[in-house]
N, CA and C of each residue as an Amber inpcrd file, in Angstrom:
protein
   303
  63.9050000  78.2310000  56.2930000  65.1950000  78.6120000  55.7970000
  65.6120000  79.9670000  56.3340000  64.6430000  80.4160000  56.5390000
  65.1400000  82.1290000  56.9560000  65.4380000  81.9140000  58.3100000
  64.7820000  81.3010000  59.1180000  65.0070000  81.2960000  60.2250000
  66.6610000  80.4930000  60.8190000  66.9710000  79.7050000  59.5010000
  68.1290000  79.2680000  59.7560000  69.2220000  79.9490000  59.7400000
  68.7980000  81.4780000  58.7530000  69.7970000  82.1560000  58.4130000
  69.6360000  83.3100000  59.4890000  68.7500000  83.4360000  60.1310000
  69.0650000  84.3680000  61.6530000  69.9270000  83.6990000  62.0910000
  69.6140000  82.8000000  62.4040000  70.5900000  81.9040000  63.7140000
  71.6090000  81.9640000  63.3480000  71.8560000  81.7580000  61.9600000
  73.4440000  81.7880000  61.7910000  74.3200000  83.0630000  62.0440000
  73.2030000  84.3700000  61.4420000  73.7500000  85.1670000  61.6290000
  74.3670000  85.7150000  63.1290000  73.0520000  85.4270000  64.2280000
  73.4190000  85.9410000  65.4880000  74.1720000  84.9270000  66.1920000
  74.5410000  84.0800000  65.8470000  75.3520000  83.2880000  66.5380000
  77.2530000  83.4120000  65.7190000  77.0040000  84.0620000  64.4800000
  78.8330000  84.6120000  64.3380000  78.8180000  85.4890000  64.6920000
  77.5180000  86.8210000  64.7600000  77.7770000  87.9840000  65.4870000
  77.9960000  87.7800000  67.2370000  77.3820000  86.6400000  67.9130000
  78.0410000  86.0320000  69.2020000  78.9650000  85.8230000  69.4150000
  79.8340000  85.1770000  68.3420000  81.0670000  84.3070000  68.5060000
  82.4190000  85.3490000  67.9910000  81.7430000  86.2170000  67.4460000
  82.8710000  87.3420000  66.6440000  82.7470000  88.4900000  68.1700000
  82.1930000  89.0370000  68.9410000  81.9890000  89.7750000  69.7690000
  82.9610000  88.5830000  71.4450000  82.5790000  87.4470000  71.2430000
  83.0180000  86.9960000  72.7920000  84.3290000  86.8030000  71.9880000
  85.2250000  86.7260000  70.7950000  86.3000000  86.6760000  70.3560000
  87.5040000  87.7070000  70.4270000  86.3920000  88.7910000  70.2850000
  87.3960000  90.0450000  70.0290000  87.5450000  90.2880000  71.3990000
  88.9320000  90.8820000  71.8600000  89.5920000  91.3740000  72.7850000
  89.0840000  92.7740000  73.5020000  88.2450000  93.6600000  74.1440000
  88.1900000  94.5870000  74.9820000  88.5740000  95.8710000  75.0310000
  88.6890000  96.7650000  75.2010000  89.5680000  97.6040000  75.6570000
  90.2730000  96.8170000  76.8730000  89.4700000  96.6840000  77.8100000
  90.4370000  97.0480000  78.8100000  90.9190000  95.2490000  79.0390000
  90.6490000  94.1620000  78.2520000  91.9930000  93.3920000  77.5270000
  92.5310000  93.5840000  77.6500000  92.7330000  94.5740000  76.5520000
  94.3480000  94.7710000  75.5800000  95.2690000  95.4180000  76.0830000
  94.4700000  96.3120000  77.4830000  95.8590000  97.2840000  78.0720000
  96.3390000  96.3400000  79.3460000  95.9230000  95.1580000  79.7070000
  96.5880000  94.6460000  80.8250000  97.3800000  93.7670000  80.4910000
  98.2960000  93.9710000  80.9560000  99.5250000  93.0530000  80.5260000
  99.8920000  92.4340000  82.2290000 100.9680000  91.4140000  82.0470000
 101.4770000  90.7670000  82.7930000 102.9050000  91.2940000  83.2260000
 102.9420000  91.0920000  84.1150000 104.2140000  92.0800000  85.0900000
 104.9880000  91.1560000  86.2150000 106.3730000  90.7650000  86.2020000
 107.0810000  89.9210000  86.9270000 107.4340000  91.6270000  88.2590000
 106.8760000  91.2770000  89.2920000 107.3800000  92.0900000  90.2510000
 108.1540000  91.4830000  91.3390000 109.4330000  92.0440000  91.6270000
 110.3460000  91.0430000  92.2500000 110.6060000  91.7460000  93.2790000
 110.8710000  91.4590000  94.6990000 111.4640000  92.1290000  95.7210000
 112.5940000  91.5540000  96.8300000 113.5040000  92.1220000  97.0100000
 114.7290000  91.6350000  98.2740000 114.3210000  91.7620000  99.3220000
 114.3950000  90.2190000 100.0400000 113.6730000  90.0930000 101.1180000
 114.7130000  89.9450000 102.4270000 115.2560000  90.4650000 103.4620000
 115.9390000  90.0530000 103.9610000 115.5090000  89.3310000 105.6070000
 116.1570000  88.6430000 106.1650000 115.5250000  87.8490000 107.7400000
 117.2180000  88.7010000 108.7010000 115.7670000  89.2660000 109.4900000
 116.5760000  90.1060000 110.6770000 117.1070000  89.3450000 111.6300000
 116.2400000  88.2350000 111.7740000 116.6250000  87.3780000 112.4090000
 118.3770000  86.7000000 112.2550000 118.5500000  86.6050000 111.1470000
 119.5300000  85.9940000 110.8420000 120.6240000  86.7170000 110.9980000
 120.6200000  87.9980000 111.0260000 121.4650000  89.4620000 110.9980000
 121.9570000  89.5550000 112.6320000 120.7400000  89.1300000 112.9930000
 121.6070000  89.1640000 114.6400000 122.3050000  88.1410000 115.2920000
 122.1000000  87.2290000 114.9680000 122.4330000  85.7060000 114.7600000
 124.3540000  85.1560000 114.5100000 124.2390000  86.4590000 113.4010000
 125.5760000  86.3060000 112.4530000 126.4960000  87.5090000 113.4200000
 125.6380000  88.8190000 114.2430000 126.3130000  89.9100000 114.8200000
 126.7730000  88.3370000 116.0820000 126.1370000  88.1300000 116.5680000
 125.9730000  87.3260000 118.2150000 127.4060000  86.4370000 118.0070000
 127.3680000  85.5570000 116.9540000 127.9300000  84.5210000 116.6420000
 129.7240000  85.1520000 116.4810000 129.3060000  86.2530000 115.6990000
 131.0210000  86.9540000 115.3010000 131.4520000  87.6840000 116.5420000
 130.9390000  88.2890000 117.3010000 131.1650000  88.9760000 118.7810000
 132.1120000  87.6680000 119.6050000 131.1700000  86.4490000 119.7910000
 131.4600000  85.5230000 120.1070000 132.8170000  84.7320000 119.8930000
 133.0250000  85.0880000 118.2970000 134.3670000  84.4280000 117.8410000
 135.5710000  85.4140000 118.4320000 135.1390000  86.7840000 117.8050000
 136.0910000  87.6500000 117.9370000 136.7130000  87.9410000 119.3960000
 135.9510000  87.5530000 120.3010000 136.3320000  87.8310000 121.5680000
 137.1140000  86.8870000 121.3480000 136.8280000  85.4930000 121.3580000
 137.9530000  84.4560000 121.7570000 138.9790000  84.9030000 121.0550000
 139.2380000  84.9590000 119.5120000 140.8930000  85.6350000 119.0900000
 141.0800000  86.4530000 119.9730000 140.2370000  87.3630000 119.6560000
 140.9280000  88.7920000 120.7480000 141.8620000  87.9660000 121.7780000
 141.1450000  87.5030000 122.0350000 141.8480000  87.6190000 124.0190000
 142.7950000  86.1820000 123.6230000 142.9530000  84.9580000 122.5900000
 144.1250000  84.5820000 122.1900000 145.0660000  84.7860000 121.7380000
 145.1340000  86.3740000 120.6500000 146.1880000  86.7850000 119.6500000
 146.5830000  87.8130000 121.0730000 145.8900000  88.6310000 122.1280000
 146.4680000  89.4080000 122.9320000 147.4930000  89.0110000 123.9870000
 148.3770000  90.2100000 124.1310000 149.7160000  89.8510000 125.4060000
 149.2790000  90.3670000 126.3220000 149.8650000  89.6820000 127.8640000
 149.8620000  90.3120000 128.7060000 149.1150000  91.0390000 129.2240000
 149.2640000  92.3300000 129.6250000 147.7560000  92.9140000 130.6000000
 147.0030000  93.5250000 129.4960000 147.1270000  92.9480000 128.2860000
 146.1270000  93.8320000 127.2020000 144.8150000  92.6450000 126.9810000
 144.8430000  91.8030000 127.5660000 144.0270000  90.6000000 127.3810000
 142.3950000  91.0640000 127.5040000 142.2840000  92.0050000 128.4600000
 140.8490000  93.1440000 128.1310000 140.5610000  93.3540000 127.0010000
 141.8250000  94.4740000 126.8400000 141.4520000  95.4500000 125.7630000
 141.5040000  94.3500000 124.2230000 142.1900000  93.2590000 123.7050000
 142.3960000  92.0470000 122.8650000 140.9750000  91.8970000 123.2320000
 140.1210000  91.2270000 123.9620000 138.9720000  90.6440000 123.4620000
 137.6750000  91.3290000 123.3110000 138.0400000  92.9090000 124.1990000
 136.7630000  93.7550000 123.4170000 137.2690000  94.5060000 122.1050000
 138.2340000  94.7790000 121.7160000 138.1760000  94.9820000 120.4600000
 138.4000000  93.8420000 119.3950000 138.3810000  92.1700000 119.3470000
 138.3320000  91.4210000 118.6610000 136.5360000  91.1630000 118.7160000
 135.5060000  91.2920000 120.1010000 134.0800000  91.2150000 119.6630000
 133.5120000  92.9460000 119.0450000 133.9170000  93.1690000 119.3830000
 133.1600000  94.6350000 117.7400000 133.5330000  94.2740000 116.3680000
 134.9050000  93.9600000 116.7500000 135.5950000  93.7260000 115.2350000
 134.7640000  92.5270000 114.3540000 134.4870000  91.2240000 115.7520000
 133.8730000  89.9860000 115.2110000 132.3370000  89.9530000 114.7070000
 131.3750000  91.0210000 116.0640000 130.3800000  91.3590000 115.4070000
 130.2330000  92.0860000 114.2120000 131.3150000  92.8970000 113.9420000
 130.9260000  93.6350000 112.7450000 130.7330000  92.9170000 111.5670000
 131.7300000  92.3650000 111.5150000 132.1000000  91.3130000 110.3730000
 130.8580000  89.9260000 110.1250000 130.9120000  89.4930000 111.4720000
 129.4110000  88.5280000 111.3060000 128.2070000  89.1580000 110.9370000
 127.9970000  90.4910000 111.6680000 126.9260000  91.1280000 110.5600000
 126.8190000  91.3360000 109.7670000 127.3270000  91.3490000 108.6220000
 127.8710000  92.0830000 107.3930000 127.8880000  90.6460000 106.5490000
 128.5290000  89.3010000 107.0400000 128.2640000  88.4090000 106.1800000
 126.8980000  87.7800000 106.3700000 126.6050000  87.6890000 107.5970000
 125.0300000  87.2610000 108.0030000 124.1610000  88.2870000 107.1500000
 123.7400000  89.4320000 106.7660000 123.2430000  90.5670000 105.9180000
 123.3500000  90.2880000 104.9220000 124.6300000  89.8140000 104.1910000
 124.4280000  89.2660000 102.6210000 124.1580000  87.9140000 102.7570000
 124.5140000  86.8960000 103.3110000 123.6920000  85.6270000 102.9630000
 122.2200000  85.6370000 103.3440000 121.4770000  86.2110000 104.2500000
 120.0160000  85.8240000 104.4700000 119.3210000  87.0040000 103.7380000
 119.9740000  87.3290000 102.3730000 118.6990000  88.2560000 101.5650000
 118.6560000  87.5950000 100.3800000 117.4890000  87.1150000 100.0320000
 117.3480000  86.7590000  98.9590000 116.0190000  87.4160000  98.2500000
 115.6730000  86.8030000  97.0370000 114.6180000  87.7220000  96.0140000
 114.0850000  86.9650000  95.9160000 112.3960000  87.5110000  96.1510000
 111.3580000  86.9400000  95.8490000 110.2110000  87.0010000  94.7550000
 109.9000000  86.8840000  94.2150000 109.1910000  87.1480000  92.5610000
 107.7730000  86.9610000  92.5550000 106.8240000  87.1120000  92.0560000
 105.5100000  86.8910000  91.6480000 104.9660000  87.9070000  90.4130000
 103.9380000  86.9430000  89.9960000 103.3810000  87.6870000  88.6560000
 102.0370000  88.5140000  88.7150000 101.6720000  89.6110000  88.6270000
 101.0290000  90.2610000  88.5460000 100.7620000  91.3630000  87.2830000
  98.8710000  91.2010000  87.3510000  98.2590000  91.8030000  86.3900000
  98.3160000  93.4360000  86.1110000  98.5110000  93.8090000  85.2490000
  98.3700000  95.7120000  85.2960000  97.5990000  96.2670000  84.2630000
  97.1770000  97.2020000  84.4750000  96.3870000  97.8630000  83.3280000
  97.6740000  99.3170000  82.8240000
């Protein structure tokens, strides 16, 4: 009988010890860390593509002997602008969960 009542004892003092929580448990918490990821790739893509457009207006909306000057200032104008929308569509946010003390 006694021996039954060790066992019992060291086995809730087992089960009460692997139960209770740690110190260093209780200080780690869970942490959503998120970051904006953007593709460069796509940024030049969107500059290339608007250069491309803008020249052609340029040099369609231009008269006469300005047909130069119409399609290099419609590709700066076009790259600018394709960069700038290419830059906000290819950034998006990426998330994962991580542990901290």
């Amino acid at each position: 009988m006694r021996n039954k009542l060790i066992a019992t004892v060291v086995c809730s003092a087992l089960a009460a010890t692997a139960l209770a929580p740690t110190a260093a448990m209780a200080e780690r918490h869970k942490v959503r860390v998120c970051r904006d990821v953007s593709s460069r790739g796509a940024r030049n893509t969107g500059t290339a593509v608007g250069a491309v457009g803008g020249a052609l207006a340029g040099n369609a909306l231009a008269s006469g002997g300005g047909k130069t000057g119409g399609t290099i200032l419609g590709a700066v104008a076009g790259g600018v602008i394709g960069h700038q929308v290419a830059k906000h569509n290819a950034t998006h946010r990426e998330c994962h969960w991580e542990w901290r003390d």
